[in-house]
C-alpha positions in Angstrom: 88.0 59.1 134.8 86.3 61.8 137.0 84.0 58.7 138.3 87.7 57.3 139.5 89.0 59.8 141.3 85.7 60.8 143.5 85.5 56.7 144.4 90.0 57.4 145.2 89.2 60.0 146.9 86.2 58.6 149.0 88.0 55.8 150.1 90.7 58.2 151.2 88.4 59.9 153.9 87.1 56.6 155.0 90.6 55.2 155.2 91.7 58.7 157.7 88.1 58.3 159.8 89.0 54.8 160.2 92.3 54.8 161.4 90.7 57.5 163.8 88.5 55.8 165.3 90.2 52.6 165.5 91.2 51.1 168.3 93.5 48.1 167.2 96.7 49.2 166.2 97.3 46.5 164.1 94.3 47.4 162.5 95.3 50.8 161.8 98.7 50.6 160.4 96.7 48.3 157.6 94.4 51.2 156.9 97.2 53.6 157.1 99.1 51.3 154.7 95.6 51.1 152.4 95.6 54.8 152.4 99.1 55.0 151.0 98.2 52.6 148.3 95.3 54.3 147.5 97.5 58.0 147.3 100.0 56.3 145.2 97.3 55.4 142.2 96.1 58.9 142.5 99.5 60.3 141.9 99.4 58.5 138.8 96.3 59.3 137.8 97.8 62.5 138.3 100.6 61.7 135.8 103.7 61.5 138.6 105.0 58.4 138.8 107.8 59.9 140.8 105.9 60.9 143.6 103.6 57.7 143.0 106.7 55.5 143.3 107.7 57.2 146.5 104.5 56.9 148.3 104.3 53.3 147.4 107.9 52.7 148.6 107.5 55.0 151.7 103.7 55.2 152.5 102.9 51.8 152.6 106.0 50.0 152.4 108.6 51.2 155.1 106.3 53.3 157.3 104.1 50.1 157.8 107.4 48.4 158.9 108.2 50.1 161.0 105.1 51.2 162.8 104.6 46.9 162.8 108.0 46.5 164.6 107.7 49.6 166.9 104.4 47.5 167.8 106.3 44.5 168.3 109.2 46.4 170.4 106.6 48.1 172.8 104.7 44.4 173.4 101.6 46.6 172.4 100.6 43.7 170.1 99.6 40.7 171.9 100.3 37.4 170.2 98.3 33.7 170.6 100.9 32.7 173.2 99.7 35.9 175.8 96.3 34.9 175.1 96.3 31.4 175.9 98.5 32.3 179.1 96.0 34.5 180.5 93.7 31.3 180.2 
């Protein structure tokens, strides 16, 4: 189990360097939301599936929404159809 939690854990400070150094956002909300998945097995390693429950529900569910549609909102996400216009 401790080989587990140091891998958990690992992948939680490559998830936060990543989303730090990334430069797409879409790309970062996806990490952010793999971070948040990753959190929520360690709280049940930990043995609370209260708090596990929540970060899955929170962390990766409605955070990631609405970061996505405050992406949308701002236009900071360009789609296929901006890209072939600038052609």
């Amino acid at each position: 189990m401790a080989i587990i939690s140091v891998m958990l854990l690992s992948f939680l400070v490559v998830c936060a360097i990543a989303v730090a150094l990334s430069k797409n956002l879409l790309t970062s909300i996806v990490i952010f939301m793999s971070y948040s998945v990753i959190m929520s097995v360690i709280w049940m390693i930990l043995e609370s599936p209260d708090l596990a429950i929540t970060e899955a529900a929170v962390g990766a569910g409605v955070t990631s929404v609405l970061f996505y549609i405050t992406l949308k909102k701002i236009h900071a996400m360009r789609g296929e159809e901006d890209d072939e216009a600038e052609k």
